[in-house]
C-alpha positions in Angstrom: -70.4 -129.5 57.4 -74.0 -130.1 57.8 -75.0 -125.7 57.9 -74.0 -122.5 56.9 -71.9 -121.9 59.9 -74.1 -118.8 60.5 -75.2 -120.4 63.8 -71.8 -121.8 64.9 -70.1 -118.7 66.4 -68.9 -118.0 69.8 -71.5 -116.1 71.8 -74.5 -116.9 70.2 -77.8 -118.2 71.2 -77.9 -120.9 73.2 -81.3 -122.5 72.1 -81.8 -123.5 68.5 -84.2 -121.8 66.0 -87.8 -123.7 66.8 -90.0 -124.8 63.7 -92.2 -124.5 62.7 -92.9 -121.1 63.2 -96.3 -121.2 64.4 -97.1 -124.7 66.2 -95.3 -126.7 68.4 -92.1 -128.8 68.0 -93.1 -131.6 65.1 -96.7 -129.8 64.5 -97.7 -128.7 61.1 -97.2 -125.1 60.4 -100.4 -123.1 59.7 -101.5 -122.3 56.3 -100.6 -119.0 54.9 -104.4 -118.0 54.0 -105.5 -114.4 54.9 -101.4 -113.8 56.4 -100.0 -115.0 53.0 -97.6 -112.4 51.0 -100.4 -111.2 48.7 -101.8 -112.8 45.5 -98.7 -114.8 44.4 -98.0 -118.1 42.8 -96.0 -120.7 44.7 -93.0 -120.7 42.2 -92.1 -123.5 39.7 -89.3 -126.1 40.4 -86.6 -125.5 37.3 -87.6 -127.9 34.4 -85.4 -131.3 34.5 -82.6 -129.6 32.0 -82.6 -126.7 34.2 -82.2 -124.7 31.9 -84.5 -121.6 33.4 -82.1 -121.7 36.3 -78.8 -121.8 34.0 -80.2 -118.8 32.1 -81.0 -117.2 35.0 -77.5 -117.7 36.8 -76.0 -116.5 33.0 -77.9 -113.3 32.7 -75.3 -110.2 32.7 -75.6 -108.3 35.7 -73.4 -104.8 35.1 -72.1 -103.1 37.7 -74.7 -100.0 37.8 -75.8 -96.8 39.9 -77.3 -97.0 43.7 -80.6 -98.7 43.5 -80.8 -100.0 39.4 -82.0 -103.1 39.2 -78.8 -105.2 37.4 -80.5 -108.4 36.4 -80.3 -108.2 32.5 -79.8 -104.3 33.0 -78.0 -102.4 29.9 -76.4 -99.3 31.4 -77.2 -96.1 29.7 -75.0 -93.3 29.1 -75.4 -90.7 32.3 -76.7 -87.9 30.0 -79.6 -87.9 27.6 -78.2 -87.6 23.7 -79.8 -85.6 21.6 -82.4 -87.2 19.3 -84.0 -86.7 16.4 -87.5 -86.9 16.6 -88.9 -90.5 15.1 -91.1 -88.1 12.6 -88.7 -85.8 11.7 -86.2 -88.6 11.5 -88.3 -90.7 8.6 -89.0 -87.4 6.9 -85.3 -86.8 6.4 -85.0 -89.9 5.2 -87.3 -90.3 2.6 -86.3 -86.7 1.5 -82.9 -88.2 1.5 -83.8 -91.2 -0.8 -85.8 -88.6 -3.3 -82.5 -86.5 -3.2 -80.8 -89.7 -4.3 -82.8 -90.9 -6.6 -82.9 -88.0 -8.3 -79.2 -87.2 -8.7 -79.2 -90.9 -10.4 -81.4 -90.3 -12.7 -80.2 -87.3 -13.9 -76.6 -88.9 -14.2 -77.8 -92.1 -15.9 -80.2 -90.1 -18.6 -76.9 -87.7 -19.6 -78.6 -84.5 -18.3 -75.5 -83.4 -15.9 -73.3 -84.6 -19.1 -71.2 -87.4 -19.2 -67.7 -86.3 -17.3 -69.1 -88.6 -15.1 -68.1 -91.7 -16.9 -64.4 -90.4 -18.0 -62.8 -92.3 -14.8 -64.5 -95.1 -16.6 -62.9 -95.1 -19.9 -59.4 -94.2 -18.4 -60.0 -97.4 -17.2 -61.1 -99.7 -19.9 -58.0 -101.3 -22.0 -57.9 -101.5 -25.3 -58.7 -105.1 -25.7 -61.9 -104.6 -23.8 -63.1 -101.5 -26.0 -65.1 -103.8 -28.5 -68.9 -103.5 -28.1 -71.0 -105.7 -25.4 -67.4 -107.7 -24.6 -67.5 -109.6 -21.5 -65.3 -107.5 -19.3 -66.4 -104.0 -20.8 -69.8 -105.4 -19.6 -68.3 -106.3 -16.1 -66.6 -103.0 -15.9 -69.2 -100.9 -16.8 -71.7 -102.5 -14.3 -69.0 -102.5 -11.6 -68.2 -98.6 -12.2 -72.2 -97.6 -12.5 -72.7 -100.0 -8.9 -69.7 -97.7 -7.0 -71.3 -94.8 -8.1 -74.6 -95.6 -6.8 -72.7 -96.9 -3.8 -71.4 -93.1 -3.7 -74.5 -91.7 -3.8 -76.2 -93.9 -1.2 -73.5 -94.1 1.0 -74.0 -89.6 0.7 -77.6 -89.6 1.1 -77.7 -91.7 3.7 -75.6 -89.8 6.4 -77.3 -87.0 4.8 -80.7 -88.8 6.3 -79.6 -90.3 9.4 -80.4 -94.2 7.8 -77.9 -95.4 10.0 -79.4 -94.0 13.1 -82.9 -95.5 11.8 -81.2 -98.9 11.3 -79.7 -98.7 15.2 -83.4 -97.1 16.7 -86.3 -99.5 14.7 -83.8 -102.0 13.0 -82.6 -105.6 14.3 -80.0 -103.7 16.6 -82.7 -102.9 18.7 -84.7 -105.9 18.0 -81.6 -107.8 20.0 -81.5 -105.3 22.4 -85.2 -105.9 23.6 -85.3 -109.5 23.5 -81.7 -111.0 23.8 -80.5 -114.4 23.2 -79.5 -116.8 24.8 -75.9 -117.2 23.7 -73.9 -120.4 23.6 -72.9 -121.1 27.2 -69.5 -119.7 29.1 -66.4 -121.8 29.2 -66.0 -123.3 32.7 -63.6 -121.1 34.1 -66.2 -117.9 33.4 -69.5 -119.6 34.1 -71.1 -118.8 37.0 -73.0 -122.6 37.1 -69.6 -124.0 37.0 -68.6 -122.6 40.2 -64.8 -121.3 38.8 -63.9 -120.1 42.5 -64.4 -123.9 43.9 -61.9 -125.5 41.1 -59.6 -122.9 41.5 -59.2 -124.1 45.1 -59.3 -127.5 44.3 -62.2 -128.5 44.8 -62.9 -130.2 41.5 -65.4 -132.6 42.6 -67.8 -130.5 44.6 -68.2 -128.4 41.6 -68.9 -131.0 39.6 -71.5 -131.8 41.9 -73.0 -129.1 42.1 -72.8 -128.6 38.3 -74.6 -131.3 38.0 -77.4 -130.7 40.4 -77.7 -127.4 38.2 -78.4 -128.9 34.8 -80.4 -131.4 36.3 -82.6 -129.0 37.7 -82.5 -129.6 41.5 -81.0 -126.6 42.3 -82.7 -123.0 43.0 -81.2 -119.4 43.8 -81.2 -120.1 47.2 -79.5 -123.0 46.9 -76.8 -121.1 44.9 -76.9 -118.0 47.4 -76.4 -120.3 50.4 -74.0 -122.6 48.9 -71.9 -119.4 47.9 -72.4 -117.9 51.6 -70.9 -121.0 53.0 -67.8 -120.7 50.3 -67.0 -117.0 51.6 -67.0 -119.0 55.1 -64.3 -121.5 54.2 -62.4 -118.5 52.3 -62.5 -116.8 55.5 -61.0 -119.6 57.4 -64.2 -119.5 59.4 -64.5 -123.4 58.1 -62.3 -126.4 56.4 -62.4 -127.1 52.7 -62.5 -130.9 53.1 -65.4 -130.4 55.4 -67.1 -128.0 52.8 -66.2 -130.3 50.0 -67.5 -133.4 51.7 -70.7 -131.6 52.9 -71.3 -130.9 48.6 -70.3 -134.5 47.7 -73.1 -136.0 50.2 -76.3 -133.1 49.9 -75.2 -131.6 46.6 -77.8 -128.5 45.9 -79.2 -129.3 49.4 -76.0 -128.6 51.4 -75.4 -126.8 54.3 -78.7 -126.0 55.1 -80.6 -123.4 57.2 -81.4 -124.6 60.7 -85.5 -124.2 59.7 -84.2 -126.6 56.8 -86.4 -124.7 54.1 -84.6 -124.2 51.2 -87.6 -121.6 49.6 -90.6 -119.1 51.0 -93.7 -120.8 50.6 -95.1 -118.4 47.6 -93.0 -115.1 46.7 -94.7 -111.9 45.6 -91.7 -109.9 44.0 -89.4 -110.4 41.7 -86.0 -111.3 43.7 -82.3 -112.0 42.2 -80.1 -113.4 45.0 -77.0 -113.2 43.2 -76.8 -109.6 43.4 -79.4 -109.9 46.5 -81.7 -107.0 45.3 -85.6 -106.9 45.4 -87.7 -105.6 42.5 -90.1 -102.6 44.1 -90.6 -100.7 40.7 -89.7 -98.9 37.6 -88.0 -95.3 37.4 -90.1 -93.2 35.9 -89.2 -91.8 32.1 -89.3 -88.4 33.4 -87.2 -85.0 32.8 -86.5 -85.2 37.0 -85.0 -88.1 36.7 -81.4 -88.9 35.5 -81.1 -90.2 32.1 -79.0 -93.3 33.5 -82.5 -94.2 35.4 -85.4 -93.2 33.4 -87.0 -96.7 32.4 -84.5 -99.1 34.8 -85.6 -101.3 37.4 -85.4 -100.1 41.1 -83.6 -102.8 42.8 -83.4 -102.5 46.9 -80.2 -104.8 49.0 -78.8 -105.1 52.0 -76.4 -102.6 50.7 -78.8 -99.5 50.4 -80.9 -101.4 53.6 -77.5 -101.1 55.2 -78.0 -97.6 55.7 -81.8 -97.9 56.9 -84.6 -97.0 54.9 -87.0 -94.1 55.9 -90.9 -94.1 54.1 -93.6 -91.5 54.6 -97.1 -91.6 53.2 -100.7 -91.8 54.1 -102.4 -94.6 54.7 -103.1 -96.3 50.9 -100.1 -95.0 49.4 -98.6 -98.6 49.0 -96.1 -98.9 52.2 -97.3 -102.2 53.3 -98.1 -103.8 50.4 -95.3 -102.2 47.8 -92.6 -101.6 49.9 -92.8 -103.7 53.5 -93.7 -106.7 52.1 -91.4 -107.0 49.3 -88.2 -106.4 51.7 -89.5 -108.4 54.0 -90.1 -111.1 51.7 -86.2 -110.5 50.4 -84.4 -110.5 53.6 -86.1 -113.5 54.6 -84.3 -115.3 51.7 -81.4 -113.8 52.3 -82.0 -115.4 56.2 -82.5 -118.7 54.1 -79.3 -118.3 52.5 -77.4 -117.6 56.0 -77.0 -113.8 54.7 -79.5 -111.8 56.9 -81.1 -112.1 60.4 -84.8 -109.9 59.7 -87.3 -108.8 62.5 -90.8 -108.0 61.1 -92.9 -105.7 63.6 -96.5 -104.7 62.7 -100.0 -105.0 63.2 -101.8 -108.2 63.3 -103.2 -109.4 60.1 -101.2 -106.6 58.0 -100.3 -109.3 55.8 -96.1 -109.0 56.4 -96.4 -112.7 55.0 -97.1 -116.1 55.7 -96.0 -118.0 59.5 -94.4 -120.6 57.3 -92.0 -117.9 56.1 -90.6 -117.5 59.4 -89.2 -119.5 62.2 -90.0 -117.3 64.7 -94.0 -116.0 64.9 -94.7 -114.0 68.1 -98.0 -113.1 68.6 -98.3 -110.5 71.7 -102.0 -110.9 73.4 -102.7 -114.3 71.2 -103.3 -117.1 73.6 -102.4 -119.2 70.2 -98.4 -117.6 70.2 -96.4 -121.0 71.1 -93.7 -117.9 71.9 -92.9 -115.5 74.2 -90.9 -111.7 73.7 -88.8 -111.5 76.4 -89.0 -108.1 77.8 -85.1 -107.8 78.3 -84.0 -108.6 75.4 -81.8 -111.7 76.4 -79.5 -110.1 78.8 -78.3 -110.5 81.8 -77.0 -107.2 83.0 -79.0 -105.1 85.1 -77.5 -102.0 83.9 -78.2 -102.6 80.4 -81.9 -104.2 80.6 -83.1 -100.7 82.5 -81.6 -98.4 79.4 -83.2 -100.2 76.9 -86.4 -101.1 79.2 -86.5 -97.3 80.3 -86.5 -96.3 76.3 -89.4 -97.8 75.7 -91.6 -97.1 78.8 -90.9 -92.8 78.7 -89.0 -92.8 75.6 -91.8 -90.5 74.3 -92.7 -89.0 77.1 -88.8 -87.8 77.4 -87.7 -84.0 75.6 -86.2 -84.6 72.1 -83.5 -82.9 73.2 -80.9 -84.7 75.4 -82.3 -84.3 78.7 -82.1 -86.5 82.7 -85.3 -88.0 82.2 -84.2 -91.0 80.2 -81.1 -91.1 82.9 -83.3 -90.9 85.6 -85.5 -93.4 84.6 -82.6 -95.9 83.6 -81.6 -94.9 86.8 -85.1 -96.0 88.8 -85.0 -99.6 86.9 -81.3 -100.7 87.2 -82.0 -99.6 91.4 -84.4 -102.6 91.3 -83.5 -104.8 88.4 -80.5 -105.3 90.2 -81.1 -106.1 93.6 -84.4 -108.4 92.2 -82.2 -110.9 89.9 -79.2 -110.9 92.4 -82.0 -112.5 94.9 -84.1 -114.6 92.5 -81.3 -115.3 89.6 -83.9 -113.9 87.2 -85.2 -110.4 86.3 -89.3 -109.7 87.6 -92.3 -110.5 85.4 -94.2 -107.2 84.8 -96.9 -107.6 87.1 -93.5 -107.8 90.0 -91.9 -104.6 88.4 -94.8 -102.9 88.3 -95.2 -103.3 92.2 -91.6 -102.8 93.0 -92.0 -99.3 90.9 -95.3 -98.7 92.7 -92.7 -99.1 96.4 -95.4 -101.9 97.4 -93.7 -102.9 101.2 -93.7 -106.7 100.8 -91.5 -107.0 97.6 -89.1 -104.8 98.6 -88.7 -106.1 101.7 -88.4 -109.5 100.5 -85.9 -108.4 98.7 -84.2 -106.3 101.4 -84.0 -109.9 103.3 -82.5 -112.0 100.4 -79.9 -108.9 99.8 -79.3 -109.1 103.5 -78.7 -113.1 103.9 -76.6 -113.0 100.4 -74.1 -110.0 101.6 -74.5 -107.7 98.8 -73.6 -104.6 100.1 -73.7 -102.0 97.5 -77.0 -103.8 96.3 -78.5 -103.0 99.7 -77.5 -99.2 99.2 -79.4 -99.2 95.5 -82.1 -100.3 97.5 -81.9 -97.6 100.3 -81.5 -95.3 97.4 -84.7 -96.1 96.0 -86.6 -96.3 99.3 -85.8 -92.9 99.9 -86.4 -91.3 96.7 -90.5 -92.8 96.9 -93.1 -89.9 97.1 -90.2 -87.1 96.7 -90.7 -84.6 94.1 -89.4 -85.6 90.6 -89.8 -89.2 91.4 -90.5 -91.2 88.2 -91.4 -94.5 89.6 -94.9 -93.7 89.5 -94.6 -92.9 85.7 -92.8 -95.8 85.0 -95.4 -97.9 86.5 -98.1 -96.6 84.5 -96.4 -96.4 81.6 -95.5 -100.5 82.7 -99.2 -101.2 83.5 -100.5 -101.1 79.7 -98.3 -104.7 79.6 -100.1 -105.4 83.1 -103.5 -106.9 81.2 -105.6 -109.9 80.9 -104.3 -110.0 77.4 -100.3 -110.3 78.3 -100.9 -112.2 81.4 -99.0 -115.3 79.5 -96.6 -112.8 78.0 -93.5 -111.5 79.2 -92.7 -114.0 81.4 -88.8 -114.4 82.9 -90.0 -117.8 85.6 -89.4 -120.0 82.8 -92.7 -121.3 81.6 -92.7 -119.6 78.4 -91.0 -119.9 75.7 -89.2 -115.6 75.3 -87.5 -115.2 71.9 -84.4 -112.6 72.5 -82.9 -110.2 70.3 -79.6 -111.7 71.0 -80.6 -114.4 68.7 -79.5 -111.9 65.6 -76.4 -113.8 65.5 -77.8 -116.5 63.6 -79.9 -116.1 60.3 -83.2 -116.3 61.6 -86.8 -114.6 61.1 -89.1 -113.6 63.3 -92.4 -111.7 62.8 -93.8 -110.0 65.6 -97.7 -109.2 65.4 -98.6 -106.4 67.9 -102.6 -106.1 69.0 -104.6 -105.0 66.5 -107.6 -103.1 68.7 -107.9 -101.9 72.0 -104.0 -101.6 72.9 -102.4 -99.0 70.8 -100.5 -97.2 73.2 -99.0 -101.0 74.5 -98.8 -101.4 70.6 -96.7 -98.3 70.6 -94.7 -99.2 73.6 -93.8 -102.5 72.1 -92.4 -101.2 69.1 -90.3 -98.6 71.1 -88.9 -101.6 73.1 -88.5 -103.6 70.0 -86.2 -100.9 68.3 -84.4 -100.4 71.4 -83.4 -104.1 71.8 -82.3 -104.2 68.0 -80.2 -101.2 68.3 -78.8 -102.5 71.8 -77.9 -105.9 70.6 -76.8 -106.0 66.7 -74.0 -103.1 67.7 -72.5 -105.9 69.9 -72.8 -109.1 67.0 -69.4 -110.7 67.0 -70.0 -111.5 63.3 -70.9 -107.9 61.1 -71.0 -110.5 58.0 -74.2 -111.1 58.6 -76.5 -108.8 57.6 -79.5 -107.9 60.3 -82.5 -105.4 59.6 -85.6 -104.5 61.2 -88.7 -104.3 59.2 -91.4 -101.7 61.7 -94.5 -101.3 60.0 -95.2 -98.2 61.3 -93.2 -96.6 63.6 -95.8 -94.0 65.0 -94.6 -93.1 68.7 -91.5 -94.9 68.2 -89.1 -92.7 67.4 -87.0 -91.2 70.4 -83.6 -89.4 70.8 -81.8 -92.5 71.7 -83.5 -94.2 68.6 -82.1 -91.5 66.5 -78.9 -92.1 67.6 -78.7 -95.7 67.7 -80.2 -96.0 63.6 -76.6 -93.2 62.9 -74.9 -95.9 64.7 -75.9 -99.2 62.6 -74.2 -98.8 59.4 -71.0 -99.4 60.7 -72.7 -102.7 62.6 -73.6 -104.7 59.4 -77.4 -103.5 60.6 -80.1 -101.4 59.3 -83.8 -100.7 60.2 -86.4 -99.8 58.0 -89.3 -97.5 59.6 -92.6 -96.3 57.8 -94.6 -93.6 59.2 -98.2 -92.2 58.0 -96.9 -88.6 58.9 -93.9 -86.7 59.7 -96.7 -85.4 62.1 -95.6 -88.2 64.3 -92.4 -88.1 65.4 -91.6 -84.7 67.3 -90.6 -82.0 65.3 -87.2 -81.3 66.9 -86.4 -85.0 65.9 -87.3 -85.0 62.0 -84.0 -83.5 60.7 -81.9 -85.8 62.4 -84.1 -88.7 61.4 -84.3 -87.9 57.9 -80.6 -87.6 58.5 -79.9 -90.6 60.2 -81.6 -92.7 57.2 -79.5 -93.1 54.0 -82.5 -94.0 51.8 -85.6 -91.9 51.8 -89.2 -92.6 50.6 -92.0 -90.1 49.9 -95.0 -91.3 48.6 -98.3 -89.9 47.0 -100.7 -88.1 49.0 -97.7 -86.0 50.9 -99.0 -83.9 52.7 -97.0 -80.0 51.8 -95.5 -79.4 55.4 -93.4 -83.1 54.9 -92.6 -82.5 51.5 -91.2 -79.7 53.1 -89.2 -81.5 55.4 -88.4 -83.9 52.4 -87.2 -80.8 50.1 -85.0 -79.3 52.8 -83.1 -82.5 53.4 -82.7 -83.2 49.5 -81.6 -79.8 48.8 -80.8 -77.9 45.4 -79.1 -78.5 42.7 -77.7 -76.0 39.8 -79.7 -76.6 36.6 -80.6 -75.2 32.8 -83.7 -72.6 32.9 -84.6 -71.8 29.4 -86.4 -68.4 29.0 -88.1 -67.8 25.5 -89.1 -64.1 24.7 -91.7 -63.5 21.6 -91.2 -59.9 20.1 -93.9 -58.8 17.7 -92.3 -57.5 14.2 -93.2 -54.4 13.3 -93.3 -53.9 9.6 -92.6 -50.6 8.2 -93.5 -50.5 4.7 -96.8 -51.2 2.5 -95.6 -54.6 1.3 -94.4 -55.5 4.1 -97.7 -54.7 6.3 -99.4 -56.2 3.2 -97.4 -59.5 3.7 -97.9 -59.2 7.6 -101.3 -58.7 7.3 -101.8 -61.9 5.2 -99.6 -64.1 7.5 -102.3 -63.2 10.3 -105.3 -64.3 8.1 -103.5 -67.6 7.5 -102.1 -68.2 10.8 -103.9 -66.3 13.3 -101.4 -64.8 15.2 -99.2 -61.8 14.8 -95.5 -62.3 13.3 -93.0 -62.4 16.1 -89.6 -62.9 16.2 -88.2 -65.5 19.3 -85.3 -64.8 21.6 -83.9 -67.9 23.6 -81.9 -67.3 26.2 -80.5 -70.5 28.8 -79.1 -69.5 32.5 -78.0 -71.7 34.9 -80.5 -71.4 38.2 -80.3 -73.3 41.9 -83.8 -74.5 42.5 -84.4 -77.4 44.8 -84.9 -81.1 43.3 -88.4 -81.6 44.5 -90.1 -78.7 45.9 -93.1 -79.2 48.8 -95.4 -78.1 46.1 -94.6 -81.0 43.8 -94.1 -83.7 46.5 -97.3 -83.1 47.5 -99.4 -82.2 44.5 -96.9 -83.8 41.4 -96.4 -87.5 42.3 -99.0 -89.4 40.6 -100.5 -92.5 42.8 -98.8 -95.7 43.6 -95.5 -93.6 43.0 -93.2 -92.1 45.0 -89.9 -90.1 45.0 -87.1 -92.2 46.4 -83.6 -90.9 47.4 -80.8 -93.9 48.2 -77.5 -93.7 49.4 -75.6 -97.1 50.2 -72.8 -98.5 52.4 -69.7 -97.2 50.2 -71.2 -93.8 50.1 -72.8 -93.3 46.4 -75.5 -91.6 46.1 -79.0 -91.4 44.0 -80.5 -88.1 43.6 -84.2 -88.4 44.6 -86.0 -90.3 41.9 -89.3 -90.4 40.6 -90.4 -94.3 40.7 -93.6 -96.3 39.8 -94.3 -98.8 42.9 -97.3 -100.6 40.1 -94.4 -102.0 37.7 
């Protein structure tokens, strides 16, 4: 068993995973320079004990709320407990100690009397009655030390010592810096890999143990190794040839086709054995829950599962706090035969290093060794001219369901599939675009090859077409102008379907693989735009089709601006149940129609708004949050009129001292609906590099929205 079996299934892509990412076949891959992930450092092989890895594999990980970061995480209760103030709380206690002290000395000097010390000469025998005798001497001491135990043991739940001793005391001394513990027995220790001698596998997990302490073996060694297990408990593959695979690599088995077994350099802090990603810290703030105030914000592919929607103006941190670091997490999990991940954004946005993927395509780069193919690996007419149609008027169309998506589908699949019935191939764009355009030659050429062939109903698609040109309502002609922002100098080598390139499809999602595709940078936006509409479309088309759901795929879209369509809409509500998820950031609500933001904000289970807001989308934001029922404390001051001479007299005096009249203070607490984060706050409350996060996962928990600090 020389993989992960990620790549083995029936159905999947027939050519392998090319690498390096950015040369040719046996070329060096680029270095990461200005593309890398950001100012990391390359991470340290484990020591030869290996003991940074066993202590990492060790650390508790409690099961915890939606979006807590588990690694070393000690759960808090869900509600805030009432506490003393640290002051107030040292006060008492030294007034408690005085108190003490006090009753003592009073006792011991006979001026409370001594009917204090009759328990202790009912006590004494007889034989022990003679003066400064060993055991009155012992007795004595004894009696005067549970006394003074008494009185301690009074003051000091009088004066909360115990809760000092739990707060600032070695209690919390372990809490914040915990040992390391003697090590598990085998049959609880993660390092030991219990599941693997249960089975019988003895020797492989000795193996691997061993690779462990020695220090050749990283997390995603572990995380792969483990994905592979969950492959031959699944009866996807054979233990012997699992076993066997262990016994010959040990930490290097079953590999990932690129045959990396890390990312070049990591930014983020990442834990593969729960598979989360460090983005921040929740803040300690009253809007948050207790539970999260001061945790870790942790981000998987079981929140990513349910796509991941963030809004914010340029500079608010969605590239570089949030894109990057999930990009940079699913591409391990892609190493570990978890994840397939698509990276779309500009070029030189910095989504990470070519090295760091197997796949770079580089749309309008003479340097990109490969191609996008514009079909999205395909081979059915019908299908390539709905998801080709989505991206050429998918934002041209009404939000609302309308024909012109149909008709458009309609136009394409009335040439796309006469076209590859006579050339066994779909047309290049510079082909479509003149078929669209009802240029005579093309169509008759195909007319011809329809003819000698016999396809019949084929022949009629074509009549079809033919008669439709130049009638009203024909949208040929904006389909081939929306087609000719592809027809340019710049994409003449791209989007080629004769063969001479080498077109990365969608369809590969079957295997764990990751691809980064840079769109032009200048002088293209609205083929920019187009692209990522076609990108989305193809994802959506071809992950709700995967054979294997294990797998986890996602879609990274550094911003989706113009992307976002009906049909988009609908196909992100349709990828939770497909083992998929996208995650989309936008500058602006601004840009994406307005009768398409409640269903967008809808159709993403986890929500991001960051600083800078604008009040109109923490409007939109608010709405889909809602309200919640919570404590509003209102506190009344009533001046105290004092009626007689004294009492003016006294009042009077307090004012001199205090400055400010006597009043008298009425509480009163009421339970009020007001909305979690109002427009006003979202725009005008979030401090920068934070942002208010709401998360809901696969199973269905939820996180109320949460106020977290991107910087830590």
């Amino acid at each position: 068993m020389d993989s992960d079996g990620m790549r083995d299934g029936p159905g999947t892509h027939a050519s392998p995973v090319p690498r390096p990412a950015g040369a040719p076949p046996g070329a060096p891959g680029p270095a990461g320079g200005r593309e890398g992930w950001g100012p990391a450092v390359p991470p340290l092989p484990p020591p030869p004990d290996g003991s940074d890895f066993l202590s990492w594999l060790r650390m508790p990980r409690p099961e915890s709320p939606p979006g807590v970061w588990r690694f070393g995480h000690r759960p808090r209760p869900q509600e805030e407990p009432e506490r003393v103030p640290a002051r107030q709380l040292f006060a008492g206690a030294l007034i408690a100690f005085l108190v003490g002290w006090l009753i003592w000395s009073l006792l011991w000097n006979g001026y409370l009397g001594t009917w204090w010390l009759l328990p202790l000469y009912a006590m004494i025998p007889e034989s022990w009655a003679q003066p400064h005798s060993f055991g009155s001497v012992v007795v004595v001491y004894a009696y005067y030390a549970l006394v003074a135990g008494i009185i301690v043991a009074g003051v000091g739940r009088l004066g909360r010592w115990g809760e000092i001793w739990r707060r600032f005391g070695p209690p919390a001394w372990l809490r914040a810096a915990p040992g390391q513990g003697p090590p598990p027995p085998p049959e609880e220790d993660p390092a030991a890999w219990p599941a693997l001698r249960a089975a019988g596998a003895v020797d492989a997990a000795e193996r691997l143990a061993s690779d462990a302490r020695a220090g050749l073996m990283r997390d995603v060694d572990h995380a792969r190794i483990a994905r592979a297990w969950q492959g031959v408990q699944r009866g996807r593959h054979g233990l012997a040839a699992f076993a066997g695979a262990v016994l010959r690599d040990g930490a290097g088995a079953c590999p990932h086709p690129s045959g990396d077994r890390d990312l070049p350099a990591r930014q983020a802090p990442h834990d593969l054995v729960t598979g989360q990603v460090r983005l921040g810290t929740a803040a300690d703030d009253s809007r948050n829950p207790y539970a999260y105030r001061g945790a870790g914000l942790g981000l998987g592919p079981e929140l990513l599962g349910t796509s991941l929607l963030a809004v914010g103006p340029a500079g608010s941190g969605k590239t570089g706090a949030v894109v990057r670091p999930l990009a940079e997490s699913l591409c391990l999990h892609a190493l570990s035969g978890r994840a397939a991940v698509v990276v779309v954004g500009a070029a030189g946005a910095g989504l990470g290093p070519a090295d760091a993927y197997d796949v770079v395509i580089r749309v309008g780069s003479p340097d990109s060794v490969h191609d996008l193919d514009l079909y999205g690996g395909t081979t059915d007419p019908d299908e390539a001219a709905a998801v080709l149609a989505e991206a050429l008027v998918g934002d041209l169309a009404d939000p609302h369901p309308s024909g012109d998506s149909r008709r458009s589908t309609t136009v394409l699949a009335q040439v796309l599939g006469p076209f590859r019935a006579v050339h066994g191939r779909f047309p290049g764009v510079p082909e479509l675009r003149q078929l669209l355009d009802g240029a005579p030659e093309p169509l008759a050429v195909l007319r011809r090859g329809l003819q000698e062939a016999g396809h019949a109903s084929l022949l009629r698609e074509l009549d079809a077409r033919e008669r439709q040109m130049g009638h009203p309502g024909d949208v040929a002609s904006v389909l081939a102008d929306r087609l000719a922002l592809l027809d340019r100098p710049a994409f003449a080598s791209f989007f080629d379907t004769s063969g001479q390139t080498r077109p990365f499809a969608l369809t590969a999602l079957d295997h764990p693989v990751r691809v980064r595709v840079d769109l032009p940078a200048r002088g293209h936006a609205d083929a920019s735009r187009l692209l990522a509409r076609l990108v989305l479309a193809q994802f959506t088309a071809s992950v709700t089709v995967r054979e294997d759901r294990s797998l986890f795929a996602c879609l990274v879209l550094d911003d989706a601006s113009g992307a976002v369509t009906p049909e988009a809409v609908r196909g992100i509500q349709r990828l939770r149940s497909a083992g998929a998820g996208v995650v989309l950031t936008l500058r602006t609500l601004d840009d994406v129609p307005r009768p398409l933001r409640g269903p967008l904000l809808g159709a993403a289970g986890c929500r991001m708004a960051l600083s800078g807001l604008t009040p109109w989308d923490g409007q939109d934001f608010a709405e889909v949050w809602g309200k919640e029922w919570t404590e509003a404390t209102d506190v009344t001051d009533r001046q105290i009129i004092a009626e007689t001479p004294a009492g003016k007299a006294v009042h009077m005096l307090r004012r001199v001292i205090t400055g400010k009249a006597p009043t008298a203070r009425a509480v009163t607490v009421r339970q009020v609906e007001r909305e979690r984060w109002s427009a006003s706050e979202l725009a005008h409350a979030v401090p920068p590099g934070h942002a208010v996060l709401s998360l809901t996962s696969v199973r269905g928990e939820h996180a109320p929205p949460l106020l977290v600090d991107l910087r830590h």
